[in-house]
RODO-2510 file (C-alpha; in nm, 4 decimals, decimal comma):
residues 180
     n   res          X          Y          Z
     1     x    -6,1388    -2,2247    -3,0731
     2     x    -5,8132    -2,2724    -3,2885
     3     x    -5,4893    -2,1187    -3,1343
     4     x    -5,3886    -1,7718    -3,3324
     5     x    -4,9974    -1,6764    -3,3923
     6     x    -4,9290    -1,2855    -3,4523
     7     x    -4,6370    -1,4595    -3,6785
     8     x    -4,3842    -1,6700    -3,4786
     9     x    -4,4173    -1,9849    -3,3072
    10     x    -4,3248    -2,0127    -2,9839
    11     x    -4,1299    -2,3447    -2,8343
    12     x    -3,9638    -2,4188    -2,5175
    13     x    -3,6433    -2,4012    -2,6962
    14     x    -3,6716    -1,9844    -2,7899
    15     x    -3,7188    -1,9101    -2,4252
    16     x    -3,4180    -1,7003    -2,2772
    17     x    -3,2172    -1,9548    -1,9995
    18     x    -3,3421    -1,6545    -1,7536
    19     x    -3,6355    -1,7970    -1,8217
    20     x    -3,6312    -2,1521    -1,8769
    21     x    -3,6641    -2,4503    -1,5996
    22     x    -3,3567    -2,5506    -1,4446
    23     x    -3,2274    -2,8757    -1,5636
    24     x    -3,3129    -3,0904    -1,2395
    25     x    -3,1089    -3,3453    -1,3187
    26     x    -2,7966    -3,0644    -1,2420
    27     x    -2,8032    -3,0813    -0,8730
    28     x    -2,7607    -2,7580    -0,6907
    29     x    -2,4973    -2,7363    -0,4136
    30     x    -2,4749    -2,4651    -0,1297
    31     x    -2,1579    -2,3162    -0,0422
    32     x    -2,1674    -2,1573     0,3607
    33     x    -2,0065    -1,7978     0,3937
    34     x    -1,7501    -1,9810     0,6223
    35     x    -1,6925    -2,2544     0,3624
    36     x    -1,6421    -1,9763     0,0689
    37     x    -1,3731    -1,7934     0,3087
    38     x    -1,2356    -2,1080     0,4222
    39     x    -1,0885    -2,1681     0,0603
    40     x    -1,0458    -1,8094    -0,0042
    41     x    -0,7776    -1,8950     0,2806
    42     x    -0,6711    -2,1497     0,1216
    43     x    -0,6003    -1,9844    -0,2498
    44     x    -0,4185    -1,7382    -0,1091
    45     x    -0,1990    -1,9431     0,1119
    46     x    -0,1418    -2,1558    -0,2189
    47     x    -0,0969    -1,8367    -0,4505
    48     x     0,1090    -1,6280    -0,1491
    49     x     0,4808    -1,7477    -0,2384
    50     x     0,4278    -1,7000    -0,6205
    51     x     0,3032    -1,3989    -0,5756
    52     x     0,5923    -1,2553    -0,3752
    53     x     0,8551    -1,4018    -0,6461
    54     x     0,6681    -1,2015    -0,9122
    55     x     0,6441    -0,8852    -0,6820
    56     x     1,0545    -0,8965    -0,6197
    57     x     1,0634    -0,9733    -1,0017
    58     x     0,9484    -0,6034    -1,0763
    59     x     0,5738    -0,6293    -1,0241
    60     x     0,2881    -0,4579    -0,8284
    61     x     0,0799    -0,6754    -0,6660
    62     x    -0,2408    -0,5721    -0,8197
    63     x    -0,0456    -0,6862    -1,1715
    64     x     0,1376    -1,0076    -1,0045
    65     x    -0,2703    -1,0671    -0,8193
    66     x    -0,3948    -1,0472    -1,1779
    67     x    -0,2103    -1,2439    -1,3518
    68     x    -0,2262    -1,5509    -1,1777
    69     x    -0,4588    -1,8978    -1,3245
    70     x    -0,7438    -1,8330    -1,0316
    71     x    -0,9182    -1,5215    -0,9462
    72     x    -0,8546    -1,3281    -0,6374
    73     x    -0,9773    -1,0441    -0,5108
    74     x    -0,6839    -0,7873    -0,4374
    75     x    -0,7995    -0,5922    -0,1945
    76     x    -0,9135    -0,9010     0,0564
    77     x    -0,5300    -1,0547    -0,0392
    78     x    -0,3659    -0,7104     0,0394
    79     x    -0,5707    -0,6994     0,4120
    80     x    -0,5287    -1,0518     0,4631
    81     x    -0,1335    -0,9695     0,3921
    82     x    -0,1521    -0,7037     0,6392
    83     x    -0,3329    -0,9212     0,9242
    84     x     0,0432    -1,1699     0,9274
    85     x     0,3417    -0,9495     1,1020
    86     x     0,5610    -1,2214     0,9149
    87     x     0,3363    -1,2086     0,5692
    88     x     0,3396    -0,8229     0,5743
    89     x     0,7230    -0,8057     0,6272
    90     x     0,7700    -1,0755     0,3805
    91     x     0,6095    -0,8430     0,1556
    92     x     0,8756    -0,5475     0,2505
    93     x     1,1130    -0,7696     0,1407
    94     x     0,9980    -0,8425    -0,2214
    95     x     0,8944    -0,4477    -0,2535
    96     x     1,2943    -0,3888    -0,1321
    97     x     1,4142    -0,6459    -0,3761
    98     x     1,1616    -0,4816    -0,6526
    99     x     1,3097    -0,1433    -0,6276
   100     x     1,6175    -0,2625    -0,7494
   101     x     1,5071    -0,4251    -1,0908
   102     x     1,3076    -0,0676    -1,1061
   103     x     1,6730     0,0903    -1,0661
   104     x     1,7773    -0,0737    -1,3805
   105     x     1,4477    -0,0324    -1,5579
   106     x     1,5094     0,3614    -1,4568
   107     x     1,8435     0,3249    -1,5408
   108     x     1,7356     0,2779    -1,9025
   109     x     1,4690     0,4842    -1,9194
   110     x     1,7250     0,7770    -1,8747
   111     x     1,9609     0,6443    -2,0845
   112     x     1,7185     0,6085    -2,3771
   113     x     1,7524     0,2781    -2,4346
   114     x     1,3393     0,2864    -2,5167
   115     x     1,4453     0,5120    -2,8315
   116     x     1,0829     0,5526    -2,9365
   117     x     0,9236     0,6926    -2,6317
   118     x     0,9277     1,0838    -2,5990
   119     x     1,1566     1,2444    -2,3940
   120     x     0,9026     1,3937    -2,1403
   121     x     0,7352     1,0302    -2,1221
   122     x     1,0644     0,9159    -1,9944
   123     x     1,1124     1,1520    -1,7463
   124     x     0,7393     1,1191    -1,6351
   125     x     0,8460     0,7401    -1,5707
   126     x     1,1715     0,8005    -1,4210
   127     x     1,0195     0,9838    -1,1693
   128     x     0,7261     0,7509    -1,1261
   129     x     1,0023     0,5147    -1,0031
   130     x     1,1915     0,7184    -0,8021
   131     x     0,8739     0,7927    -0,5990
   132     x     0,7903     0,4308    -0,5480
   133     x     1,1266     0,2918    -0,5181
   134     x     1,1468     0,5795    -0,2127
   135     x     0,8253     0,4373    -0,0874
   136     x     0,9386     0,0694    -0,0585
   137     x     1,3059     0,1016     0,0387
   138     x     1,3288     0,4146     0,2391
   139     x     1,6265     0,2751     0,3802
   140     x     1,8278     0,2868     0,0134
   141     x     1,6468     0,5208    -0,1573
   142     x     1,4519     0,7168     0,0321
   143     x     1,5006     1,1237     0,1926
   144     x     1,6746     1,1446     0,4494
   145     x     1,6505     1,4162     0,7231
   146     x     1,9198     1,3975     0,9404
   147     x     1,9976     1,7007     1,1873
   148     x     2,3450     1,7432     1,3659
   149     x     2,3596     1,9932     1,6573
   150     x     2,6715     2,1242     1,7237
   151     x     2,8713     2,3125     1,9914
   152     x     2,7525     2,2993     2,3373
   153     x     2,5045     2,4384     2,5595
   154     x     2,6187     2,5988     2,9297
   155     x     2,3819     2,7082     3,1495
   156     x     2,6322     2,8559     3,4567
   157     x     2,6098     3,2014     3,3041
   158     x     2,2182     3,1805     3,3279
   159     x     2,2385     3,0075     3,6699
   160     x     2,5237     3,3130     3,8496
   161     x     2,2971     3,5614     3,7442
   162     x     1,9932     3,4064     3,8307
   163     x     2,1521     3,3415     4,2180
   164     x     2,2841     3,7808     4,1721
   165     x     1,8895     3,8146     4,1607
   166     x     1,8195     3,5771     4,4354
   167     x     2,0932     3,7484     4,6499
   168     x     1,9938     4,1141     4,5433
   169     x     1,5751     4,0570     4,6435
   170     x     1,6683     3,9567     4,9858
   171     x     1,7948     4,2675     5,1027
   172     x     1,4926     4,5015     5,0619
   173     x     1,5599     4,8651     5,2565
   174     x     1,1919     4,8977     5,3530
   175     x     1,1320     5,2543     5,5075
   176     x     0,8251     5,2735     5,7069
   177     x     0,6195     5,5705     5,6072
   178     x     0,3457     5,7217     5,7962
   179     x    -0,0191     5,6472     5,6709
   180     x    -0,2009     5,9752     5,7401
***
């Protein structure tokens, strides 16, 4: 029985590479979960200094994360950040130092120095700083609430009566009365 085509001829080469054989000559190599975190470590210890310069430089670190050569995954650098006392205050720092090139860009914002950008825009982004600059360096730029009591406080007046009461309930003229 001869071999019928409904109009195209099918070779190994016009399979999808979903569904093509693996070339074995490529040999396959596993990577362990504890291998894979391992140099996870390892970038971020390698990207962690760089990342900070771009953050005091006037970056976020999502943007600062983003644009670096490798990939990393922002939320596991943020939380491994966190884990370090000295990595998560070293991170204060360039956030403190950030706030201030975020003055100037604010600065200019509100002087219209971005002549093309609509009044209302600017504002929005003013503000936009001022919240996050108050975020980062709450000790420059943030509210503060500070409440000063004044005068003084004297309690003798409160105290003489309190001893007239004492003085007054211990003589009680108790006349005896006859219970019928």
């Amino acid at each position: 029985m001869e071999k019928q085509s409904l109009g195209a001829d099918v070779t190994d080469d016009t399979f999808p590479t979903w569904l093509s054989v693996p070339n074995s000559n490529t040999p396959v190599t596993h990577v362990s979960a504890h291998e894979k975190r391992q140099l996870a470590l390892a970038e971020f210890e390698t990207v962690f200094p760089r990342v900070m310069d771009m953050v005091a430089s006037g970056y976020d670190l999502t943007k600062a994360v983003e644009e670096l050569p490798i990939k990393i995954d922002v939320g596991s650098f943020n939380r491994w950040i966190k884990k370090d006392p000295v990595r998560h205050e070293q991170l204060k720092d360039a956030q403190e130092l950030r706030s201030e090139v975020w003055a100037d860009r604010m600065m200019r914002h509100a002087m219209g120095e971005y002549e093309l950008e609509d009044v209302n825009r600017s504002k929005l982004v003013v503000d936009t700083y001022k919240w996050r600059i108050a975020a980062d360096n709450r000790r420059k730029y943030g509210a503060s609430t500070h409440i000063e009591v004044g005068g003084t406080i004297s309690i003798t007046g409160a105290l003489a009566a309190a001893r007239e009461r004492v003085i007054a309930g211990e003589v009680v003229d108790v006349t005896p009365k006859e219970i019928e």
